[in-house]
N, C-alpha and C positions, 0 to 999 in steps of 0.2 A: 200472572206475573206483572208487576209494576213495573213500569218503562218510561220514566217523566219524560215531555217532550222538552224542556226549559235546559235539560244536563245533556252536554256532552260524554261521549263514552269511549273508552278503549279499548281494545281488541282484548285485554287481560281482564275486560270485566270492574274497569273503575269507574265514575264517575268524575265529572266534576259541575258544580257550579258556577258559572262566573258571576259575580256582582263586580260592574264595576274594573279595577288591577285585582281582586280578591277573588281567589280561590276556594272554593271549600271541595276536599277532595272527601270520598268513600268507596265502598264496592258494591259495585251493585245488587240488586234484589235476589236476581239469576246468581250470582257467584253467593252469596249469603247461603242460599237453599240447597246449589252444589256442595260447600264448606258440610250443610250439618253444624250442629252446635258449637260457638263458639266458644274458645274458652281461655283465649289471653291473644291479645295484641298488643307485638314488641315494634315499638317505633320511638328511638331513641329522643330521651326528651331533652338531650342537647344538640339537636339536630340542628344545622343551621339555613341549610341551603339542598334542595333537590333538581335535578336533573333530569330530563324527559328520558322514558324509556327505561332507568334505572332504580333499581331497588331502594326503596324509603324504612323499611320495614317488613314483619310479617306478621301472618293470621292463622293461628294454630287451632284448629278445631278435632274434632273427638277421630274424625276420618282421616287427617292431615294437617301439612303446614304449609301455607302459602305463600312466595315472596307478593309484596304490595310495591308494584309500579306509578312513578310517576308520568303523568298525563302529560308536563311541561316543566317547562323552569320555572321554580320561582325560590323565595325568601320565607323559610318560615317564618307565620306569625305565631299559629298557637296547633301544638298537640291536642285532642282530647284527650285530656287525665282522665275524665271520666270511667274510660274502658277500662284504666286498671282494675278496677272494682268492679263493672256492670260491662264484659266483654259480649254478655247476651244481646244487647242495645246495637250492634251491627246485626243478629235475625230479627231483631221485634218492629227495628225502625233504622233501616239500611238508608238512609234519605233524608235522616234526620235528627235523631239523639247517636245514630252509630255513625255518624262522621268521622275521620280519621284525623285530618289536619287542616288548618287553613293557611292559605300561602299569598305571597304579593309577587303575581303573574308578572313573570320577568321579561318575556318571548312571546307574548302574546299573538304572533303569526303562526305559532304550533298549534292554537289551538284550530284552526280550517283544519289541520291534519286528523283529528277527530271524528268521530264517528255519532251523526244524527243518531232520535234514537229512532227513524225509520231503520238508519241504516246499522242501528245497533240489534234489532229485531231482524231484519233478512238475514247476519252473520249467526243468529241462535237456529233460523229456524233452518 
């Protein structure tokens, strides 16, 4: 299982990147392989602003559907449109083409509230 040490994690299994005020949020490799095939993610693309802790969207695969939590506040900047058409790209590259959104970290002290990915691996095992 891939566990970058660079992403912060959440207790529901998100990522995030930081660059920077810039967010790039997804789920991780673990939640990807839990889900089973994905096969549409709804995350409104007039969304304008998310909330930590609360629901951004979700990730419906062939097993279930799953709400998609935010890691912290911020601003959207950009959706991935991508998924509409190629919702596989969260299993094939959960880290990297299957990104969710990018955001301009608004709270930036939520993010210590995060989970290493030491400490994202002790909460799996």
């Amino acid at each position: 299982m891939n566990i970058p040490e660079s992403l912060k994690y959440t207790k529901d299994h998100e990522w995030i990147k930081v660059e920077g005020n810039t967010g790039i949020i997804g789920v991780t490799d673990y939640a990807q392989g839990e889900l089973g095939d994905v096969v549409f993610v709804d995350i409104d693309p007039n969304l304008t602003e998310i909330s930590i802790g609360d629901a951004f969207g979700t990730i419906e695969a062939v097993k279930t559907v799953s709400d998609l939590f935010a890691p912290c506040d911020g601003k959207i900047l950009e959706v991935n449109t991508k998924l509409a058409d190629e919702p596989q790209a969260v299993n094939s590259d959960p880290y990297g083409e299957g990104w969710l959104v990018k955001i301009e970290i608004t709270n930036p002290d939520q993010l210590n509230e995060l989970l290493s990915s030491d400490d994202y691996k002790a909460q799996l095992a």
